[in-house]
Each structure stands twice: as C-alpha cells, then as structure tokens.
N, C-alpha and C positions, 0 to 999 in steps of 0.2 A: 293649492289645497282646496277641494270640495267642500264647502258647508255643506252639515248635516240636515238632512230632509225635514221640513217643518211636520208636526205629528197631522195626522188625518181625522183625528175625533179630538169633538170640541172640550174643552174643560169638562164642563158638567157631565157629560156622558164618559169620561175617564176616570170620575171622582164615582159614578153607580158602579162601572165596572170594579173598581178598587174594592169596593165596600164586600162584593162578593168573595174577596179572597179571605175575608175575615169570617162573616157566617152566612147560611145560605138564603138568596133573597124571598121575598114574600110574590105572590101572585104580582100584586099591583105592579110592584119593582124589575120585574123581569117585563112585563108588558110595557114598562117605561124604557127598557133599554131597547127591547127591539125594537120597539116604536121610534126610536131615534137613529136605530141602526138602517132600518128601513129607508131614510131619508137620502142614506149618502149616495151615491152614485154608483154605477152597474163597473163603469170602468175603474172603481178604487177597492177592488176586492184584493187585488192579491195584496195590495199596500198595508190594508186595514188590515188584514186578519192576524198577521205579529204585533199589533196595538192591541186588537182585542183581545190574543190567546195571554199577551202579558200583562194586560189592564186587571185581566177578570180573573188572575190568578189563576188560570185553569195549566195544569201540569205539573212537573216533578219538581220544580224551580221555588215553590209556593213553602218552604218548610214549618210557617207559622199551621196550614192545615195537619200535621200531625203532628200528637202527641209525645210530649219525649218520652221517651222509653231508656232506662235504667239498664244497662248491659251485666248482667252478675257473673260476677268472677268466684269460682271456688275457692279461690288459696289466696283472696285478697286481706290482707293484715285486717286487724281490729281498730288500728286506729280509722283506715280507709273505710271501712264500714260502717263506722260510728258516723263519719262525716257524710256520708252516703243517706242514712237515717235520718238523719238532721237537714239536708238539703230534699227529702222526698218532700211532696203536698203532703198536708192530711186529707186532703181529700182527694179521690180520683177525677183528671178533667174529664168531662164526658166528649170522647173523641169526634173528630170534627167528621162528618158523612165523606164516602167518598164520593168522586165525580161519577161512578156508576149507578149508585145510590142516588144520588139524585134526581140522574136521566128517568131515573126506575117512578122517581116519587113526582116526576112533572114533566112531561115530553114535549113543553115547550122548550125547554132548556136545549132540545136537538137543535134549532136554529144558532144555538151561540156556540155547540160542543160539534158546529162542523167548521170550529177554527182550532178545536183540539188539538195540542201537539202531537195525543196520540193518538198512534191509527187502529185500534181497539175502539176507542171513545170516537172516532169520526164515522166508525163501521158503524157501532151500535144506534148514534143519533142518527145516521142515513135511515134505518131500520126502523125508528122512531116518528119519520116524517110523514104523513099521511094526507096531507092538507095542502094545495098549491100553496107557494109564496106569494106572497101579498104585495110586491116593493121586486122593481128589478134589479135590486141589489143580493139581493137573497136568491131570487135566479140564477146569477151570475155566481153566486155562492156555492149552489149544486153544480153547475158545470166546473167550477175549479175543481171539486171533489172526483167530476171526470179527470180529469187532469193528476190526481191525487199520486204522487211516489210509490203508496204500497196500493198494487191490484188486487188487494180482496177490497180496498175501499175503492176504488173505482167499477168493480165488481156490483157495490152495495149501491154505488152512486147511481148507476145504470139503471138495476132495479126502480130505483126511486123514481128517477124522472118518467121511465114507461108507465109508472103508476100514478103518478101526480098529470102528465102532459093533457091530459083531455080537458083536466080541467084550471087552467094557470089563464088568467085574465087578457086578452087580449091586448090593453095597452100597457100591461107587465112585459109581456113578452115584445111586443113591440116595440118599447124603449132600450131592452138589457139586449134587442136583437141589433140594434145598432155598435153594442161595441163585443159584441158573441160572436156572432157571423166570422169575422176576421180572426178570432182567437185559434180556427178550427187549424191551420198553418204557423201559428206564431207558439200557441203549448205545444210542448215538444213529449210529454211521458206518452198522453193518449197513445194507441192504437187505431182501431174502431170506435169505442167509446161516446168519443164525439159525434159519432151519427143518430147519436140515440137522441139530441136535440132536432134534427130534422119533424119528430113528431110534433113539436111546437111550432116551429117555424113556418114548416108549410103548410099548416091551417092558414084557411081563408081569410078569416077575420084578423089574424095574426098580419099578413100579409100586408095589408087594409091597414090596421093600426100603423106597421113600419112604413108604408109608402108615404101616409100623413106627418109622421114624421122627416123625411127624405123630402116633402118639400116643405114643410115648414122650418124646421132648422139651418140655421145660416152658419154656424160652427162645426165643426169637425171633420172625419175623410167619409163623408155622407157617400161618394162618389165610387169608393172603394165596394163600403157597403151595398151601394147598388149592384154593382158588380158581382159581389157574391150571393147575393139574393137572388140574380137570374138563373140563380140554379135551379129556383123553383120554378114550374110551370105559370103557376097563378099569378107570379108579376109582372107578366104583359098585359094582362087588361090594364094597369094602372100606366102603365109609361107613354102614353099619351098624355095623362095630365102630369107626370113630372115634366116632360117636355116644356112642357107650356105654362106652370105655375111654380116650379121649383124655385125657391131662393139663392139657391148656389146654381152659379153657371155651369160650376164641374158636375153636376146633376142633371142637367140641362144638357148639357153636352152629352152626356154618358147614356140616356133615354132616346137624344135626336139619333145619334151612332146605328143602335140597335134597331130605333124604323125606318132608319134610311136604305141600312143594310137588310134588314128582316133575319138577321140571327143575333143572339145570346149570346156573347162568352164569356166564361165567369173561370178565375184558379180553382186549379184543385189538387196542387201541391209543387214541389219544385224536385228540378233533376238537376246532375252535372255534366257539365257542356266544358268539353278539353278546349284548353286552350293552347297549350303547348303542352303534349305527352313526354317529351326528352326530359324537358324539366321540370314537368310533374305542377304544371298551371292549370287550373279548374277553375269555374266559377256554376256559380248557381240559378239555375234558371229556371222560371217561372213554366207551370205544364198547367196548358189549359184547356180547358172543353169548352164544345161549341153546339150549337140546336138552333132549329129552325123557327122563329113566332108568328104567330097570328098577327096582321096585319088590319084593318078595316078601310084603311084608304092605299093609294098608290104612294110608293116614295117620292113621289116629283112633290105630294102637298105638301110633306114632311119638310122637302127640301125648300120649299118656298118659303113656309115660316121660318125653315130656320136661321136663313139668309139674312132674315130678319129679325132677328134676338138683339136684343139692346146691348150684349154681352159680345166684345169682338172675336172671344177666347169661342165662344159655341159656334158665331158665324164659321169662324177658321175651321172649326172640325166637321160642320155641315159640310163644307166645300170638299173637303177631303172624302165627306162618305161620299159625297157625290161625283166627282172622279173614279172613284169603285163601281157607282151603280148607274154611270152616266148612258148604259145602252138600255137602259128601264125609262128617261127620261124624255116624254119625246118634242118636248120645247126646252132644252135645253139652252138654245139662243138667248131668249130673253133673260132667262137664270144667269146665263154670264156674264150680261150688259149690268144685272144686277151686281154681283160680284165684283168687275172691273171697274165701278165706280164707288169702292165702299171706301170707308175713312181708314181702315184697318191697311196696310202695307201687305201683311203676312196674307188678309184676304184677297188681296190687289194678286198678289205671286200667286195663288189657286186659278185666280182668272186667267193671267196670263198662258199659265201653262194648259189650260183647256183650248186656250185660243190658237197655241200654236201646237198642239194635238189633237186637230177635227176628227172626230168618230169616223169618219167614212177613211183615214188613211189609215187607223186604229185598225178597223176590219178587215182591212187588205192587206196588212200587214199581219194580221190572224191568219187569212187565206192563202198567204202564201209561205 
C-alpha cells in the first residue's frame, strides 16, 4: 500500500490560504501569499494547485462562505414555524462576497483563481492578468491553464500569454523553460495551444538565460531539455560552451553530438510503429525533426576535445559521432591512437572498429 504524498506548501502558507476561506484577505495578505507561492518550483504546479484551490477555500466545497438560507414551506404546521422563528438570527449576516466579486474588487487575486475549480473563475482571472509573472512558477501556472480541460479556458489562456510574452523576465522564463519545454509531449488536452509558448522561448535573451542554466545545473534531464530547445535556431551559438563547461556530461554529450555532426534533432511528437498486426501489437515511437547548424570550426576540433572530456560517457559518444562523420576527418589516425588507448573499454570497442573499417575500404565498398 502507497503512502500518501507529503503536502507541497509549508504550514505557514496553508494556515494564510485557510484564513481566506473564512473572510476576504487585505492587500498585504494576498501579496504575502503569492510572495510565497512564487518561491515553489516551475515543476510543482500541477501538485500544488489541489493544495491551493482547497487551502484557500476557493469553490463550491467551502459551505461556511454562504449564508444559510431558510427554505419556506407553505403548508408547514405552526408548531414548525414557530421553531423556525425562534432558530432565525435577529440579525441578518451580511453575506460573504463571492469569488467573482472579488476578482472584480482586486485582480491580483487572478494569480491564485487560475487554480480555481471553476472554469468560469479561471476564464475570468486569465482576462484579469496583464502583467508578466514574476516567479517561474506562475509561468508554469499559465501554460497549465493551456493545458486547461474546458477550451474556452485554454482559449483565454492563449490570449494571455501572446499579451503578457514580450514582456516575462528572462531568467523567469529561463528557469520554468527547463521543466515547460518537455511538458509540450507529456500534457495531453492541448492542441496547438502550446505553441503559443514558443513566443517566450525563442527570444534571445530567454535562450541565453536557459543555456546558463544547462550548464550550471548538475540535477535534472538537463539533457532532454537540450534537446528540445534545438528546435530553436538561436541555441547554436551557445553549444559550444555547453560542450566545453557543462556540468552534466549528458549535456556535454548532447552539444558534442550536434557539432560533430552539424545537425539538430529535437521530438516533436510520437507515432505507432506495428509490431505485430495479427495481434494487434503497437508501441509508440518517438517522431523527430532534424536541421542543419552553423558551425564556426571543423568537426575534426570538436572531435579532438571531445576524445578528451574527463567524462568516459561523452568520450564514447564523441567516438560514435565520429564514425558517422569520419570522411569530414582528415587525420583521423592520430584520433584513433587516441581512442585505442583510452581507459574507457566501450571507448577501446569505437577504436577498434574504426581500425578494422579503414575509410578507403568503406569507399569502395560505396563505389561498388
């Protein structure tokens, strides 16, 4: 049996969301919640947003926000009446605002009512938002809302981000683009929708922000995201220094690949590949695009450093680009002396099989 999931927001910040079910918060109080919601991380949106939509009382679930109301009966006896009289207030409560009413009276409130259960209240805070997010969590916020089950809110979502995208912070977008990039395959409602992110993404400076990230982070599928960022034009000039200063070797690897080779290839969705038709076997496989990049050096230099990466895993795949691009190489000799003496085994088998497939029996075997 599974333990249940430890909560995603800290005490404190479920104790202000709470308060709000009871009456509506003040300027300050609202600027303290998001200020802490800000904080959490780009990849705990879809987690948090059932914490916050039930923390912060927002939905039909919340019955302390309305007033009772007294159902009258015509042909209810006089005793039941009397008790009825006797159980009313004397005074009327003054009813609690509703969630639309609010948005109405503080449109900051649209940051917390795009975890609204309803999709009315998520349309209307998308419609509300006019201001880039500040925190790549809130980022990551409006693309869920692409994602959104009812398409008038993904409709509203669209909108928003073509109005907000010019101006969203470069390292906003460059931290929430490390775990976005990848979401565009893995949510399943979108359409198109999700291309309306591309207008953040491949900005330059955006780009620039993510590649810094890609090599300074030692955690996560940095390597993946690489990968789906060559979709954009503008992340070749960087892949030289991921090459060469990436923390992650799979990062390293994934930049050496593409200037050994001098093309790009990044998913861009998946198909079904039969595997037996009789029987009705499928599996699903990866469809991917490819392009050509700008280069500034030859692949032989590429391949020289990267023979030499401290990383036996990047060596191995140098060697392999280089089997693909070894008629681009034209001292490829001394490259293999390098190779057949490395400490790596897996790199030792690249050598060998260069050594016992010389180019010139390769060509003749083309030519004939």
């Amino acid at each position: 049996m599974s333990s249940p999931a430890l909560p995603i927001l800290s005490p404190s910040l479920s104790a202000k969301l709470a308060a709000l079910a009871t009456r509506p918060a003040t300027n300050r109080e609202l600027d303290d919640i998001l200020t802490e919601l800000a904080t959490l991380p780009a990849h705990l949106v879809v987690r948090a947003s059932r914490e916050i939509a039930t923390g912060a009382g927002l939905g039909w679930w919340q019955p302390e926000k309305r007033p009772r109301q007294v159902i009258p009966t015509h042909r209810a006896s006089l005793f039941f009446q009397r008790i009825r009289d006797r159980l009313r207030p004397k005074s009327t409560p003054v009813p609690f605002p509703s969630d639309r009413e609010l948005l109405a009276a503080n449109a900051d409130l649209a940051w917390l009512f795009l975890f609204h259960p309803s999709g009315y209240l998520r349309e209307a805070a998308l419609h509300h938002i006019t201001t880039p997010p500040t925190s790549p969590f809130f980022l990551a916020a409006l693309a869920w809302r692409l994602n959104d089950w009812a398409e008038p809110v993904r409709q509203a979502a669209k909108r928003c981000v073509k109005r907000i995208a010019p101006d969203v912070a470069a390292a906003v977008a460059g931290d929430a683009a490390v775990y976005l990039l990848e979401r565009r395959f893995v949510w399943g409602r979108w359409r198109d929708e999700g291309n309306i992110l591309d207008l953040v993404f491949e900005r330059e400076d955006v780009l620039a922000a993510l590649a810094t990230r890609l090599q300074e982070q030692s955690t996560g599928p940095l390597a993946a995201c690489l990968r789906h960022a060559l979709r954009y034009p503008g992340m070749d000039q960087h892949l030289p220094r991921l090459a060469k200063a990436a923390v992650q070797p799979s990062v390293r690897a994934a930049a050496y690949t593409c200037l050994i080779s001098g093309k790009a290839i990044w998913p861009v969705g998946f198909e079904w590949m039969w595997i037996d038709k009789v029987y009705g076997l499928r599996r699903r496989t990866p469809v991917l695009h490819t392009r050509t990049i700008q280069r500034n050096r030859p692949p032989a230099d590429f391949v020289k450093t990267a023979i030499r990466d401290k990383s036996p895993f990047v060596r191995k795949v140098a060697a392999d680009a280089m089997i693909a691009v070894r008629s681009e190489i034209p001292d490829e000799e001394s490259l293999i002396a390098d190779l057949a003496t490395d400490q790596s085994s897996l790199v030792r088998s690249r050598a060998d099989f260069l050594l016992r497939h010389p180019r010139t029996s390769n060509s003749q075997a083309e030519l004939d």
